[in-house]
N, C-alpha and C positions, 0 to 999 in steps of 0.2 A: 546146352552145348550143340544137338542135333540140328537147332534152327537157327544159329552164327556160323555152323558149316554151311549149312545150306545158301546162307547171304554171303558165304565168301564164293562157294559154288558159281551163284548167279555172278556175278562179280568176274569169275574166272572165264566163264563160258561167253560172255559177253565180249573178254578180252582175247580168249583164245581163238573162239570162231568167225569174229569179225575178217580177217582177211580171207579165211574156208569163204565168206559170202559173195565178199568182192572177187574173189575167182571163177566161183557157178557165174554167177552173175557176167562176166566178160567172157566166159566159155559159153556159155548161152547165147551172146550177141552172136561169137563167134561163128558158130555152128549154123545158125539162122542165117547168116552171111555165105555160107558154108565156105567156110576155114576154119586151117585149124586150131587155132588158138592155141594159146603160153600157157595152158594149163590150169587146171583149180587151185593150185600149191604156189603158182608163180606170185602173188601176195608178198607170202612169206620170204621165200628168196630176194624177193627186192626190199621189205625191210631190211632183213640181215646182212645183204649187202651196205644198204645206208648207214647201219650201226658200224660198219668199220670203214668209213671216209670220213675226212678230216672237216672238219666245220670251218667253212670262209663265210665269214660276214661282210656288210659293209661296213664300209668307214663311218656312214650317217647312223647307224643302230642305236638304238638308244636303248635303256630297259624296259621297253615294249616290246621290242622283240628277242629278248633272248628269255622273259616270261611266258611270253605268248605259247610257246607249247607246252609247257610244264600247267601254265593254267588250263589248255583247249585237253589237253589229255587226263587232268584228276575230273574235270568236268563231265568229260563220257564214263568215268570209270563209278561217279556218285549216282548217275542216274540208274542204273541196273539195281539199284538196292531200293528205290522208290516203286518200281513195277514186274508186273510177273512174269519173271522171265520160266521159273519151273516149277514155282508152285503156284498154289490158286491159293493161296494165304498168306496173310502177311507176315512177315520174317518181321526179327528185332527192331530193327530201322528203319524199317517200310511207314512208319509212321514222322519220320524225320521230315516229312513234305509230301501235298498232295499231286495231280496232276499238273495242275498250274505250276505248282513249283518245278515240277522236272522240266518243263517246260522253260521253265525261267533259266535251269541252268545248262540247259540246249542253247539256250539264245545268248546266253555270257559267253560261251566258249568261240559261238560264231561272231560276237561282237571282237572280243579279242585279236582274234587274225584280222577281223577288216583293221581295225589299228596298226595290227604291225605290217598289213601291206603298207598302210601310208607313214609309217615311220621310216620306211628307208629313202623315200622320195624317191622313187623308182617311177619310171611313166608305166610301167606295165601291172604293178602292185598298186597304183595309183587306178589305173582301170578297172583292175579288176575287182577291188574296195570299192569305188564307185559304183558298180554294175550290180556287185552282191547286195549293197545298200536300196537304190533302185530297186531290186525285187523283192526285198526282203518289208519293203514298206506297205505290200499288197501281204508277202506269205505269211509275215509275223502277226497282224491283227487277223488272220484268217486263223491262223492257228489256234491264237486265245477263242478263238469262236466257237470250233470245233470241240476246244474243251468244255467249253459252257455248253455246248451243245451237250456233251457225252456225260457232264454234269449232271441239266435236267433229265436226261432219259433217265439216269441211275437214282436221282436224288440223293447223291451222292460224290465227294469228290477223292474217292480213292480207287483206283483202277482194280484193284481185287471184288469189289462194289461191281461193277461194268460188266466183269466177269462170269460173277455168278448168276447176276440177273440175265443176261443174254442164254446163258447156258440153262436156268432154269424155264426161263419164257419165251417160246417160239412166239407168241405173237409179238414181244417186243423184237425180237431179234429180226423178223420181216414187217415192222410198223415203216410207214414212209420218214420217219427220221431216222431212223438208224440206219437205212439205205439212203441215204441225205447223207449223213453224216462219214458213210463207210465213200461214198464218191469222192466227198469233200477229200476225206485223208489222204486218197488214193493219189488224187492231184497235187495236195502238199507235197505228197512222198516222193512224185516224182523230182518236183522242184528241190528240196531239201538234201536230195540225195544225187541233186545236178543229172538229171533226167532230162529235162523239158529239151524240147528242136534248141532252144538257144542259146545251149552248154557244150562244151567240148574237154573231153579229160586230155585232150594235145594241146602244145601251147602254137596254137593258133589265135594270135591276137585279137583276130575279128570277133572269136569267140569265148575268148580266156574269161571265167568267171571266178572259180575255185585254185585251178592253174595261176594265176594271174596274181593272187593276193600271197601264194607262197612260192614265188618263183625265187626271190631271194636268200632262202633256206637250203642247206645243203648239209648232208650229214647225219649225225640222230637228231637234231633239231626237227632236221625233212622230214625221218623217219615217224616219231612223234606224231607230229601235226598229220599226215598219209594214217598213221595207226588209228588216230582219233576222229580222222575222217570216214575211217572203216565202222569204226564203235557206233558213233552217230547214225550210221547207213543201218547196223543193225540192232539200233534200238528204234528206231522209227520202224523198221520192219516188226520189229518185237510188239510194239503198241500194238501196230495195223494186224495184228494176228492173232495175236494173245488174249488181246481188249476187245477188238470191234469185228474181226471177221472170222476166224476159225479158234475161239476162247473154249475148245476142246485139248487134250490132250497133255494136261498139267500133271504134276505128284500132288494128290489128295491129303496122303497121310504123311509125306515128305522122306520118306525111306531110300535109302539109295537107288535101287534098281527105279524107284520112280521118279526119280531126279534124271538118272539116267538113260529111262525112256520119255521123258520128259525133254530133254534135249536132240532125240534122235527125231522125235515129233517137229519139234522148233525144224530143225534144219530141211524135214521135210514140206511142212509149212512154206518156208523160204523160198525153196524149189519151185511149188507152185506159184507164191506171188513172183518170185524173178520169171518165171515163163512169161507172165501176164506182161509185166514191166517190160522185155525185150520184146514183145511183141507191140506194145503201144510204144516203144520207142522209133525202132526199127520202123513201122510202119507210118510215123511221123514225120513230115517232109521239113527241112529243116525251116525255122521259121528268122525271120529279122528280128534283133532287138528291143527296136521298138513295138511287136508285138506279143512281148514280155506276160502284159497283162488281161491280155485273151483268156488262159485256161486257169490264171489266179482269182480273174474276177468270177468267172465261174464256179469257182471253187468256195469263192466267198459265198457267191449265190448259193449255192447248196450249202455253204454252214448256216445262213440263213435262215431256210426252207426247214431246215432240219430243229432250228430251233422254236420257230414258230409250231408247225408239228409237235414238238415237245409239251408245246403247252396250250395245244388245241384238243389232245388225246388226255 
C-alpha cells in the first residue's frame, strides 16, 4: 500500500508542480531582464481561467483534435510512474517500461498535437507542425542516442539503475561520457522545452513553433495541451536531475517526510537548473530558422562522443 501511494505521489507532484516551474522559470527570465514579472503562481491562474471559457473550434476539426489533448495530457501523466521522481526505487509500475519507452510516449504526445495543428488547415498550425517536425527530425534521434548513451554507462535500461551508479561512483559520474551525455540533454532540454534563439512562447509568426500548432484551441481544450506542456517541461527537468546531474536527494526508505523532502529537493534542483537555462537563454542572440540545426547537431555530436566513451572505458 505504502509504494502505490508513493506512485500516485509521483504522479500528483508531477501534475501539481508543473505550472510552480513554468512560473520560476518566466520570474527568472524576468528578473534577469529586470522586470517584474506575473509572478510564480501566474501558471495557475491562467489555467483556471481557461477552465471556465467556452471552447470554439473550427468548422474543419476532425477527431484529431478534439483527442489531441485528452491523449497529449494522460501521456505526461504515464511518464512520472516510469522514472524517479521521489524515490530512488522502483515503485509498482516502474517496471511497465524502460527509458526508451518513456521516451516513446514523450514522443506520442508531441506527435499528436503536430496532427492536430494540421487538422484544422490553419496556415499558422500549418507552420507551426511543419517547423516542430523540422526540428524534431535532428532532436528525436538525438534523444534515442542519449538513452543508449545513458544505457551503456548504466548497463542497464532503467533510470533507478543510472541512479544509483552515479551516486555510488564518482569516477563514473565525472568519466568523459557522462559529461558527454549531461551536455547532450542539456541542449535537448533546451529545445524540448522551446528554449533554443528560434522559439518564441508569443505568437509571433516568424517564430511560432509550439504557439503555432495550438493556436486553434481555446478553452480547457487550451488549458490541457498548456498543462501538458508544463508536465513535459518537468519531466525533462526530472530526468536531467534526478538521472544524470544532481541523482542526490531522493526518499531511500520511501516514508513520508522522505517523499516530502524529496520533493522540496526536486524544486530546488529546478531552481538551479532554471538559473542555468535563463541564463543560456537570455544570453543567446536570437538565431534564423534555418539555423535550427547548429546546437542539435551538436548535441548529436556529444551523444555520440559520449557513446563511444561508453565503450572505450
Amino acid at each position: 500500500m505504502r509504494d502505490i501511494l508513493l506512485q500516485i505521489a509521483q504522479v500528483l507532484t508531477v501534475l501539481t508542480l508543473a505550472p510552480l516551474l513554468q512560473g520560476l522559470i518566466v520570474q527568472f527570465e524576468e528578473r534577469v531582464q529586470r522586470a517584474q514579472g506575473p509572478g510564480i503562481f501566474q501558471p495557475y491562474r491562467d489555467l483556471w481561467k481557461l477552465f471556465h471559457k467556452q471552447i470554439v473550434a473550427p468548422q474543419t476539426a476532425s477527431w484529431i483534435y478534439w483527442i489531441t489533448p485528452v491523449v497529449a495530457f494522460t501521456c505526461m501523466l504515464t511518464v512520472p510512474i516510469l522514472i524517479p521522481v521521489l524515490t530512488n526505487f522502483p515503485l509498482p509500475l516502474s517496471d511497465m517500461g524502460d527509458i526508451l519507452g518513456g521516451g516513446l510516449i514523450l514522443t506520442l504526445g508531441s506527435f499528436m498535437i503536430v496532427l492536430a495543428g494540421l487538422d484544422t488547415a490553419s496556415a499558422y498550425g500549418g507552420i507551426g507542425s511543419s517547423r516542430a517536425v523540422m526540428v524534431s527530425i535532428l532532436a528525436e534521434p538525438t534523444l534515442i542516442l542519449v538513452f543508449v548513451g545513458i544505457t551503456l554507462l548504466a548497463k542497464a535500461m532503467l533510470p533507478f539503475v543510472v541512479n544509483h551508479l552515479l551516486v555510488a561512483d564518482a569516477a563514473v559520474y565525472f568519466s568523459p561520457a557522462h559529461l558527454f551525455l549531461v551536455a547532450a540533454f542539456f541542449i535537448l532540454l533546451l529545445v524540448e522545452t522551446d528554449r533554443m534563439p528560434i522559439h518564441s512562447s508569443t505568437h509571433i509568426e516568424v517564430y511560432m513553433i509550439e504557439e503555432g500548432r495550438i493556436l486553434e484551441y481555446s478553452g480547457p481544450l487550451l488549458a490541457l495541451l498548456k498543462w501538458a506542456s508544463a508536465m513535459k517541461q518537468f519531466i525533462f527537468y526530472t530526468i536531467f536531475c534526478n538521472v544524470l546531474v544532481l541523482p542526490w536527494g531522493l526518499s531511500i526508505q520511501g516514508a513520508a517526510v522522505g517523499a516530502l523532502g524529496a520533493a522540496v529537493a526536486l524544486l530546488l534542483k529546478f531552481a538551479l537548473v532554471a538559473c542555468a537555462v535563463v541564463v543560456v537563454e537570455t544570453a543567446q542572440s536570437r538565431l534564423r530558422f534555418y539555423r535550427y540545426q547548429e546546437p542539435l547537431a551538436a548535441s548529436f555530436v556529444l551523444a555520440v562522443l559520449a557513446i563511444v566513451g561508453t565503450q572505450l572505458s
